[in-house]
C-alpha positions as a LaTeX table, in Angstrom:
\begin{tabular}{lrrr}
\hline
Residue & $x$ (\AA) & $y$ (\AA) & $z$ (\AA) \\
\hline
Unk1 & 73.34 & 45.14 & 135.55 \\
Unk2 & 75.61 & 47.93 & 136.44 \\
Unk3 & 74.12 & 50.70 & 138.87 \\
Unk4 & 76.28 & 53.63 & 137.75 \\
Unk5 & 74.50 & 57.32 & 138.08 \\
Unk6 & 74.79 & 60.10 & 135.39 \\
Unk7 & 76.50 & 62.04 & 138.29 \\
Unk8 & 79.51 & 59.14 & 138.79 \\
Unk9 & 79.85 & 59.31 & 135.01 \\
Unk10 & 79.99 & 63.53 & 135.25 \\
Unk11 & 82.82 & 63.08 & 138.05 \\
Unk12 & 84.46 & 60.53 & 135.67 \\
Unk13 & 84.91 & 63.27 & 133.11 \\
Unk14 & 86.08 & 66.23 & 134.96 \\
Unk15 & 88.47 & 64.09 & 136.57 \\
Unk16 & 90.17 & 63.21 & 133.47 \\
Unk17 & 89.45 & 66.60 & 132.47 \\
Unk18 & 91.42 & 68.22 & 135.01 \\
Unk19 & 93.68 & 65.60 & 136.34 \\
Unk20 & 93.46 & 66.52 & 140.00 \\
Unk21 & 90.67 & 65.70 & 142.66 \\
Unk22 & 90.56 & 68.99 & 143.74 \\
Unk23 & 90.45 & 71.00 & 140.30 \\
Unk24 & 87.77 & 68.33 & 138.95 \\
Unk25 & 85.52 & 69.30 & 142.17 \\
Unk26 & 85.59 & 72.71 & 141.58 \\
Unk27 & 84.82 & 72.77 & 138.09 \\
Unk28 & 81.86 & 70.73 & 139.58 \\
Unk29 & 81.04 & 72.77 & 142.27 \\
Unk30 & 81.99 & 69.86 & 144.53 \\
Unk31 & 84.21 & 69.31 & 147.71 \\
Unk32 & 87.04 & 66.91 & 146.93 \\
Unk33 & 85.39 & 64.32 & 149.57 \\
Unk34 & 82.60 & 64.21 & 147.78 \\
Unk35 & 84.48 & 63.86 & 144.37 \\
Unk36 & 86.45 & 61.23 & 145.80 \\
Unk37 & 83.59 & 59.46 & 147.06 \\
Unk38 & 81.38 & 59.66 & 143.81 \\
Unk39 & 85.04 & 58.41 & 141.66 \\
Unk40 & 85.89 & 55.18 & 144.90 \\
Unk41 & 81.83 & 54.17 & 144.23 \\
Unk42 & 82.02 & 53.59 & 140.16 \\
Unk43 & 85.25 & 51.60 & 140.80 \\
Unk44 & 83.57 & 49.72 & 143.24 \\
Unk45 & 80.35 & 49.08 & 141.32 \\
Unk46 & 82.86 & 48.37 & 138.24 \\
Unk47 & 85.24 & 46.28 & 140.62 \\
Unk48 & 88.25 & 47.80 & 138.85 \\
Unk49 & 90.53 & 50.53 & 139.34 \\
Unk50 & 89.76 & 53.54 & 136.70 \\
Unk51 & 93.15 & 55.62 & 137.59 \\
Unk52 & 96.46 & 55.59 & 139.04 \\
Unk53 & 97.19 & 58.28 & 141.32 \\
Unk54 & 100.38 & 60.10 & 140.65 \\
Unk55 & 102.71 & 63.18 & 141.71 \\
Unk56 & 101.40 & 64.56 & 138.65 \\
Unk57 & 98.05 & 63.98 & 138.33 \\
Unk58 & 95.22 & 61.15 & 137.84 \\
Unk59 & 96.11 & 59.07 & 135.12 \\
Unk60 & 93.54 & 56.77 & 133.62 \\
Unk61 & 94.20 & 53.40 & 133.77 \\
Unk62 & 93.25 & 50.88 & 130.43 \\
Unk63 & 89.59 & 50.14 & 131.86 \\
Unk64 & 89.47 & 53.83 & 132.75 \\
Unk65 & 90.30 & 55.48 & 129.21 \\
Unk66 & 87.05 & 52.73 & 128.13 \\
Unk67 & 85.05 & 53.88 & 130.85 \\
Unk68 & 85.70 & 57.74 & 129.84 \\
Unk69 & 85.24 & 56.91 & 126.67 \\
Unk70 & 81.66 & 54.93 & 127.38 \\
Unk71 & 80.65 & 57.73 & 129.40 \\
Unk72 & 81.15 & 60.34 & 126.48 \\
Unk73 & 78.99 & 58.43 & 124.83 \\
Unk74 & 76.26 & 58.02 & 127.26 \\
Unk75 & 76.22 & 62.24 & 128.04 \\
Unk76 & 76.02 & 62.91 & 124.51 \\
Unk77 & 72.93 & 60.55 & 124.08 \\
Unk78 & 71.72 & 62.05 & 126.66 \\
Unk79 & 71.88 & 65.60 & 125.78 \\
Unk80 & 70.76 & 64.24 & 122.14 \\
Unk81 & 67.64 & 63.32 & 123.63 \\
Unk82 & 66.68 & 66.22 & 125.76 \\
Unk83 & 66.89 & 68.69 & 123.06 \\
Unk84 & 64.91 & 66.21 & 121.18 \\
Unk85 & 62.05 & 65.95 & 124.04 \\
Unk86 & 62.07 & 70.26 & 124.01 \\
Unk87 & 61.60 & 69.93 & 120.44 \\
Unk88 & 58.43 & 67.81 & 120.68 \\
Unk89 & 57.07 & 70.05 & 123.08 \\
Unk90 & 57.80 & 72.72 & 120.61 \\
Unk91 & 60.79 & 74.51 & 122.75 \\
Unk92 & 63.22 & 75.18 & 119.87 \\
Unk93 & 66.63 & 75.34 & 121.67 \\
Unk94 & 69.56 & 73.07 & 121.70 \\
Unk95 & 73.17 & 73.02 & 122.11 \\
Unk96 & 76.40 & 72.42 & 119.38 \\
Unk97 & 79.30 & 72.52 & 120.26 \\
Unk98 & 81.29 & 73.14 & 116.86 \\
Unk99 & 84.76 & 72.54 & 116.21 \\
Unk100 & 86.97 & 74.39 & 112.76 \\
Unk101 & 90.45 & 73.34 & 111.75 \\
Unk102 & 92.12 & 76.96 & 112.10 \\
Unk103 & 91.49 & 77.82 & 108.38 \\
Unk104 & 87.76 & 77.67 & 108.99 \\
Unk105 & 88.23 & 80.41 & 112.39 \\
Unk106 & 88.07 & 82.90 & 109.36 \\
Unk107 & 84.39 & 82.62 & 108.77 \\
Unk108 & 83.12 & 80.32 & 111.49 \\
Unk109 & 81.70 & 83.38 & 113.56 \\
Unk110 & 80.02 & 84.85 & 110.91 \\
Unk111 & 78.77 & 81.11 & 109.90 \\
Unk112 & 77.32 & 81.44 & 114.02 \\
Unk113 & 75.97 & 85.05 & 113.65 \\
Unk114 & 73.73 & 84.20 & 110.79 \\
Unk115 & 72.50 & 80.88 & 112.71 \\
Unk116 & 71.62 & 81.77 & 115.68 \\
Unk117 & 69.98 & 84.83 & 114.25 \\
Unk118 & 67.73 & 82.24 & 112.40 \\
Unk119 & 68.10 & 79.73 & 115.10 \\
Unk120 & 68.06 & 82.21 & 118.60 \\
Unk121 & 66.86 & 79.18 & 120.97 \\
Unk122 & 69.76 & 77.43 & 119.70 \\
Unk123 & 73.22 & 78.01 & 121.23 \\
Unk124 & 76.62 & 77.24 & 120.07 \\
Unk125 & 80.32 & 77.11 & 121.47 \\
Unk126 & 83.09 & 77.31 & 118.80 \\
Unk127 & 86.60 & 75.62 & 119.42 \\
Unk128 & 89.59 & 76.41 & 116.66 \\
Unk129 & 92.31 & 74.00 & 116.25 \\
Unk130 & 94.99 & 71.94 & 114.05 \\
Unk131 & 93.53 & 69.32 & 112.48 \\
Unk132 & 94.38 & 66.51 & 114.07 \\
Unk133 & 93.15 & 68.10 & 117.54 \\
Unk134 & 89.53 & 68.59 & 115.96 \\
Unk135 & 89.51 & 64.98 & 114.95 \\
Unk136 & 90.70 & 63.97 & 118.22 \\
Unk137 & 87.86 & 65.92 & 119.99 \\
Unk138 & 85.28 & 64.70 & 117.30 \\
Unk139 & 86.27 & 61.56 & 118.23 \\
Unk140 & 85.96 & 62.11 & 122.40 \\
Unk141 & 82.58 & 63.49 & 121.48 \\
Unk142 & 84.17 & 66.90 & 122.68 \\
Unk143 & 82.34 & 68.42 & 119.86 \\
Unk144 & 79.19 & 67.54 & 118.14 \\
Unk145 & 80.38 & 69.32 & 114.97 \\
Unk146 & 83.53 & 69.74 & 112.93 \\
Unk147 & 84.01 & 71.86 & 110.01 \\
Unk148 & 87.29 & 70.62 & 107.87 \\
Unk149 & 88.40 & 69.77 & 104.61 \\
Unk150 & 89.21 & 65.93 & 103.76 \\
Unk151 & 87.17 & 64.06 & 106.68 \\
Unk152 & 88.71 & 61.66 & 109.38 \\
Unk153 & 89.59 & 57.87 & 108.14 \\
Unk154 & 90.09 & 56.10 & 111.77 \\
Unk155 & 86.75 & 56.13 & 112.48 \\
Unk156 & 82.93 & 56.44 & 111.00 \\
Unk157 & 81.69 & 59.71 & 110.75 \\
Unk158 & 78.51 & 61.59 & 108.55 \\
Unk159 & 80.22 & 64.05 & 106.30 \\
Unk160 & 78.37 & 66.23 & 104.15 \\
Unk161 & 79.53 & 69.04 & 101.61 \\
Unk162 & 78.72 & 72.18 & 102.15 \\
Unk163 & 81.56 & 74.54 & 100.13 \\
Unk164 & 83.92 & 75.06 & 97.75 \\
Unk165 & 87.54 & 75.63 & 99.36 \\
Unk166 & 90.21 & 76.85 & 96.92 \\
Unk167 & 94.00 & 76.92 & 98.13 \\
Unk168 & 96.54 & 79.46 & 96.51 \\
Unk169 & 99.70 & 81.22 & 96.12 \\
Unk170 & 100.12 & 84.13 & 97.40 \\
Unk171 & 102.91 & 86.58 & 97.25 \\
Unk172 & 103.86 & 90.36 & 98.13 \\
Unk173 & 102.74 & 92.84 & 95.70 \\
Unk174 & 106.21 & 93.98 & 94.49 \\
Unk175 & 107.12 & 90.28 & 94.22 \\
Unk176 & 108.76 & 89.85 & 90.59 \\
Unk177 & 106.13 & 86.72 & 90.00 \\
Unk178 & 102.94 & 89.10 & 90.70 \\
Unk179 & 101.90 & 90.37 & 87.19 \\
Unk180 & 102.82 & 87.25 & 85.04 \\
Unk181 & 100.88 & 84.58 & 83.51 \\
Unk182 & 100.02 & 80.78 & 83.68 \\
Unk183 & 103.24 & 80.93 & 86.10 \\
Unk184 & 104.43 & 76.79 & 85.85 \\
Unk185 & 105.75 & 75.07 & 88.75 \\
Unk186 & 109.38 & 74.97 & 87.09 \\
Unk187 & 109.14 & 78.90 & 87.87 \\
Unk188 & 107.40 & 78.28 & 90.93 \\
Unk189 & 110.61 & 75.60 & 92.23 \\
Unk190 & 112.87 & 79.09 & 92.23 \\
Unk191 & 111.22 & 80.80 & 94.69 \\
Unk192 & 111.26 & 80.88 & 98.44 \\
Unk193 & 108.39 & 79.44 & 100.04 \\
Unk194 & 106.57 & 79.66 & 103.16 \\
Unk195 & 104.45 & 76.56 & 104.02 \\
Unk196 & 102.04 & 75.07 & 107.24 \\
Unk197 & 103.37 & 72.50 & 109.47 \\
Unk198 & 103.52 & 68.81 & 108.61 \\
Unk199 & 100.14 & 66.86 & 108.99 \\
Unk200 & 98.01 & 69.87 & 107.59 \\
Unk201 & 95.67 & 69.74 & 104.67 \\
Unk202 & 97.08 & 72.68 & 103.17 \\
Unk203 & 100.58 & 71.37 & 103.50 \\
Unk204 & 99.81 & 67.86 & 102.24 \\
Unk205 & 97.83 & 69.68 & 99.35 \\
Unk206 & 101.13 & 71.34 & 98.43 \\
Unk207 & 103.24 & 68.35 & 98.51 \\
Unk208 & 100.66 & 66.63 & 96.14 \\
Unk209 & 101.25 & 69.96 & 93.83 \\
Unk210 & 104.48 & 70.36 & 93.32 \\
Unk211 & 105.55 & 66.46 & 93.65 \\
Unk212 & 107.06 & 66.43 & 90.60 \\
Unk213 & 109.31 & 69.89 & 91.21 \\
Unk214 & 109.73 & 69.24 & 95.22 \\
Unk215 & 113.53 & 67.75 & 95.05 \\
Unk216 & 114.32 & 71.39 & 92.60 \\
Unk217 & 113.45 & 73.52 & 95.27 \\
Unk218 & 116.21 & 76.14 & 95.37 \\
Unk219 & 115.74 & 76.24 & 99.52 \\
Unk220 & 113.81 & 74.21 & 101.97 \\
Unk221 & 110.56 & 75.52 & 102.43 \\
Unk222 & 110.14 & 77.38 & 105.69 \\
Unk223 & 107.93 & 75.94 & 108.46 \\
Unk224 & 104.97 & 78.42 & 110.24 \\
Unk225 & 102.35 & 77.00 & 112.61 \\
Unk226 & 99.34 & 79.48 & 111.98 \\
Unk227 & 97.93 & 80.94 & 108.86 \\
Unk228 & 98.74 & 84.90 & 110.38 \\
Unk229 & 102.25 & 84.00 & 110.43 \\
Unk230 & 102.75 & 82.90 & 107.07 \\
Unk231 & 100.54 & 85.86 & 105.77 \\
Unk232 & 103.07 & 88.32 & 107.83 \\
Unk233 & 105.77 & 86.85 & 106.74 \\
Unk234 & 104.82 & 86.96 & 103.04 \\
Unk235 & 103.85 & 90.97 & 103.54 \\
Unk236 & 107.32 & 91.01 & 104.81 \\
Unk237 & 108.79 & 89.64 & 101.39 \\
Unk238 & 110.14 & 86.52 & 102.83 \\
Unk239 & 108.92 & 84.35 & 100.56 \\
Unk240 & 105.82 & 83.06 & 98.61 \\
Unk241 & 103.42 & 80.90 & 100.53 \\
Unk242 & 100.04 & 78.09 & 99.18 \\
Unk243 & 97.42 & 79.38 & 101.53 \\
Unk244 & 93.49 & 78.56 & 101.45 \\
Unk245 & 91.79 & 81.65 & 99.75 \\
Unk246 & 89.30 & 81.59 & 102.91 \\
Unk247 & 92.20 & 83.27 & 105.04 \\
Unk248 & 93.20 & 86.34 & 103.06 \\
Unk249 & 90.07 & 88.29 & 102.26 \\
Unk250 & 91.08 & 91.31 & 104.23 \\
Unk251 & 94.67 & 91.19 & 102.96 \\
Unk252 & 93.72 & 91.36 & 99.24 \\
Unk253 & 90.86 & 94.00 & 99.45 \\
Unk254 & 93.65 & 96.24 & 100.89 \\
Unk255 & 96.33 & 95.42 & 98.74 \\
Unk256 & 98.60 & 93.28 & 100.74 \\
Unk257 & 98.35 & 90.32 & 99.65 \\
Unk258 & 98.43 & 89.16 & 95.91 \\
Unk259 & 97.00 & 85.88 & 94.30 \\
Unk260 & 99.56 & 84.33 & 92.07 \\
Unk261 & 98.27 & 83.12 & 88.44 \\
Unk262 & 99.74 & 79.80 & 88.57 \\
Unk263 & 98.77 & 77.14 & 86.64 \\
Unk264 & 96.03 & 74.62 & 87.68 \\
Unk265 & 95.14 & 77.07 & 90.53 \\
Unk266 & 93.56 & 77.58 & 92.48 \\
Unk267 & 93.07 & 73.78 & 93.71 \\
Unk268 & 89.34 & 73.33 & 94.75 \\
Unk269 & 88.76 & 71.52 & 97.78 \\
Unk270 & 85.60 & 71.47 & 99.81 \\
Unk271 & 84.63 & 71.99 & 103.18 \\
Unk272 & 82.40 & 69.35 & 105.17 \\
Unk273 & 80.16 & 69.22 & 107.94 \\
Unk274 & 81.15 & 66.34 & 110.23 \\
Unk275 & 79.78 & 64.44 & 112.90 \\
Unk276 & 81.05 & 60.67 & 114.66 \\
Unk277 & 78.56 & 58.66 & 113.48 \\
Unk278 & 77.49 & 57.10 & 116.89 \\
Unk279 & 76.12 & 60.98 & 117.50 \\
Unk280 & 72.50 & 61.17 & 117.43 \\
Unk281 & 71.33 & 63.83 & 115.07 \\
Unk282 & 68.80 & 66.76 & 117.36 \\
Unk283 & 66.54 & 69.02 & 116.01 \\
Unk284 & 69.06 & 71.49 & 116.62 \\
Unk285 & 72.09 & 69.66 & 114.38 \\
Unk286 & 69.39 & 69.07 & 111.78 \\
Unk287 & 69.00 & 72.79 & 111.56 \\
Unk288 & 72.45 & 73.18 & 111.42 \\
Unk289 & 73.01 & 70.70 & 108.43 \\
Unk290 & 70.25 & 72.31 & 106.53 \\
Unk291 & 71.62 & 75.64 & 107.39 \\
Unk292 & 74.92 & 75.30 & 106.04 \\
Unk293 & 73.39 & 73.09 & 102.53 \\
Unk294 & 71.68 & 75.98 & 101.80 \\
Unk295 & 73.19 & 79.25 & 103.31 \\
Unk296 & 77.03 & 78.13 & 103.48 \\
Unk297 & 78.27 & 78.64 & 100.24 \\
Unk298 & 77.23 & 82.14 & 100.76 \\
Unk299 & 78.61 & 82.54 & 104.07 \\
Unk300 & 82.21 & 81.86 & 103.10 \\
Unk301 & 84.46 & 84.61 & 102.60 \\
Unk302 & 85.04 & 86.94 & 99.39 \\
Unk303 & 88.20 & 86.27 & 97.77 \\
Unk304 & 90.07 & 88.18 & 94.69 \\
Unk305 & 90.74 & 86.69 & 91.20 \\
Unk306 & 94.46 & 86.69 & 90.25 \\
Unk307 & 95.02 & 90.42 & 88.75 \\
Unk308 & 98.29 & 91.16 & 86.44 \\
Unk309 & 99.61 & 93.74 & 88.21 \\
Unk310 & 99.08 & 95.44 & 92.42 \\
Unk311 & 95.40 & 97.54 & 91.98 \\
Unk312 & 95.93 & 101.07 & 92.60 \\
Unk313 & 93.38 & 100.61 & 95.00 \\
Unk314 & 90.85 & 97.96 & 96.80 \\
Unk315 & 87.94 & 99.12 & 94.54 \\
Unk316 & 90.33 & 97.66 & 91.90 \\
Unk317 & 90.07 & 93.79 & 93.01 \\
Unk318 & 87.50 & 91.87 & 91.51 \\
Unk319 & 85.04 & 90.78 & 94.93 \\
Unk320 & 82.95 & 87.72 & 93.11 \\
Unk321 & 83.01 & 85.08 & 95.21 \\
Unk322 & 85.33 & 82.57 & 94.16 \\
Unk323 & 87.32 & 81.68 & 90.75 \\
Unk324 & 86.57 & 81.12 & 86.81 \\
Unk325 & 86.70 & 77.51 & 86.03 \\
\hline
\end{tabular}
């Protein structure tokens, strides 16, 4: 039986975390000795060598990615069943730490603000990235939480529905294609078009659209990064862009932005609640998943039906949340 100490396992992490001896200590409020110490006794009690010291840093060796890995694990039980012992004593707090892919940064703080104002003893973090870096740190157990579109495939997770998420084209209000309608993806294949990088949702979602007109694309779609970009760049007139409808509720209640009425839009996705399924469910997730069944639909943003021609002014844009069927 191994005799390995919650605190070896803590100096395990911020090791890896940081890469150095002396950044993981301080993070820990350690001296490097002692960090070095607590790191040389795990590899002893293992009787294997968890990383290879180099000029750059503390790599983990193959024994040491399972180790960090293990201990993940064994922190996030363990912090699963604290906040369950507080909850039998009748202490309602907790910690999540929630993770959005970057369309869901649009309402994830308001998503918080209502929470924790139901929820006060409970307290949550909130980390925005690509998608592929929330699955990664979903899969770490870096987060308890994620909130994305299509869930994760390489490994088991709990998924459950909590929202509608429509994608769109958007355009500039004195675009020619603003105005008409049922536009076709023949008339669509004309344009200019601004699209997310490879690998996201929204971009694989517009592949899977216009599949059948891709190859009669007049130019190759431009590449942006982040949803702001593209939405500058359409204000700008430099093209048309497919967008979730979650990201331009400020742009279209001030006349900015225009939805498109294309044909077979807007695409309905949804947006899940995710968690690996080796995570424990607390009192404190539970809340969360019963929060966001019930209150989430609300709670994501207003966006404007398609209109034939730019509103004279934001009182003109219809604010009901989503689209007809």
């Amino acid at each position: 039986m191994l005799n390995i100490s919650i605190r070896q396992l803590r100096t395990l992490l911020a090791v890896h975390k940081h890469g150095k001896i002396s950044a993981a200590a301080k993070a820990l409020g350690l001296t490097s000795p002692a960090v070095t110490l607590q790191l040389q006794q795990l590899e002893q009690d293992l009787g294997c060598q968890l990383f290879l010291r180099t000029k750059t840093g503390s790599q983990p060796t193959e024994i040491g990615e399972i180790a960090i890995q293990t201990a993940r694990r064994v922190i996030s039980e363990l912090t699963s069943f604290e906040e369950t012992v507080q909850a039998h004593k009748g202490v309602a707090a907790g910690t999540i730490r929630l993770g959005v892919v970057s369309t869901g940064k649009y309402f994830a703080p308001r998503l918080i603000a209502a929470f924790t104002e139901k929820h006060p003893g409970v307290s949550m973090t909130l980390v925005a990235a690509n998608r592929s870096e929330i699955i990664q740190k979903l899969h770490d157990h870096d987060i308890d939480v994620a909130l994305m579109g299509r869930p994760p495939t390489s490994f088991k997770v709990h998924a459950a529905l909590f929202g509608d998420h429509p994608l769109v084209f958007i355009a500039n209000p004195d675009h020619p294609l603003v105005g008409r309608i049922d536009i076709t993806r023949e008339q669509l294949a004309s344009q200019k078009f601004i699209v997310r990088e490879k690998g996201s949702g929204t971009r694989s979602s517009f592949e899977f659209f216009m599949s059948d007109s891709l190859e009669r694309l007049r130019t190759q779609p431009t590449e942006m990064d982040s949803n702001e970009t593209i939405k500058q760049a359409v204000i700008a007139g430099l093209g048309i862009a497919f967008i979730s409808g979650h990201t331009i509720e400020q742009e279209c209640l001030s006349g900015k932005l225009v939805i498109l009425d294309v044909e077979d839009t807007p695409i309905r996705r949804q947006w899940f609640s995710i968690r690996h399924s080796s995570r424990t469910s607390t009192p404190a997730l539970q809340a969360l998943d019963d929060f966001l069944r019930i209150r989430g639909p609300s709670l994501l943003p207003v966006i404007s039906k398609p209109y034939p021609a730019p509103p004279a002014s934001p009182s003109a844009i219809l604010t009901a949340r989503g689209f007809p069927d």
